[in-house]
N, C-alpha and C positions, 0 to 999 in steps of 0.2 A: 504494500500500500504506500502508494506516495505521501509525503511529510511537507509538499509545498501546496502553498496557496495559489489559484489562479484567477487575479485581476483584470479587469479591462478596466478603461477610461480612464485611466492614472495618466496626467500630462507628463511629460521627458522633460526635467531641469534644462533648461540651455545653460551649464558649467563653462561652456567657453567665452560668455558673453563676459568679461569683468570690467569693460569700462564702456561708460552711454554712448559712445561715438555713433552710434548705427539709427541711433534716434534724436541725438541734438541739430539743433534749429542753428541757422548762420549767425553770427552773432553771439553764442553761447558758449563756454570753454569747462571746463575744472581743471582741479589742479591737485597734481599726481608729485606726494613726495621723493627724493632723491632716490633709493635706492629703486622705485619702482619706473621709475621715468624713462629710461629707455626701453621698458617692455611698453609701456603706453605711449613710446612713440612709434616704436614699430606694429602697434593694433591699429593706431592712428591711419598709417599708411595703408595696411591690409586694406582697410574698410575704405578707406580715399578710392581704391585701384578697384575694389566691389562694385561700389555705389556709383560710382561718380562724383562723389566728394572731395573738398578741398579744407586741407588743415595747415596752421603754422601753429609753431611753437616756440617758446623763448623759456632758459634758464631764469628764474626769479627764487628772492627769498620772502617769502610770506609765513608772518605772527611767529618768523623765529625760527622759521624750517627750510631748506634747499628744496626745490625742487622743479617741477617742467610742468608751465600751464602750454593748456593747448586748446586754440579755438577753433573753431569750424566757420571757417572765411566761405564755402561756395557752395 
């Protein structure tokens, strides 16, 4: 006798999704501390080359912390 459960309609986590890029509006950015900022810039890019979007990004230190804001220009 099988010992598992079988579900349906359970939605699948999107796990890959970890920064809003794929839904921010032109004009809108956050801001990704130092150790994490160049994966957030290379997600940035992914989703640029996806979508057709357009990002820049600038080193800044903000309330005391290094790190990489990135807006979505297009």
């Amino acid at each position: 006798m099988c010992k598992y459960i079988v579900s349906r309609n359970i939605p699948i986590p999107n796990l890959r999704q970890r920064y809003p890029f794929a839904t921010m509006q032109v004009g809108e950015s956050i801001f990704v501390p130092h150790p994490k900022g160049h994966s957030a810039y290379t997600a940035a890019g992914q989703i640029a080359r996806r979508y057709g979007m357009k990002f820049t990004s600038k080193q800044r230190c903000e309330r005391g912390e290094m790190g990489l804001r990135i807006w979505r220009i297009a």
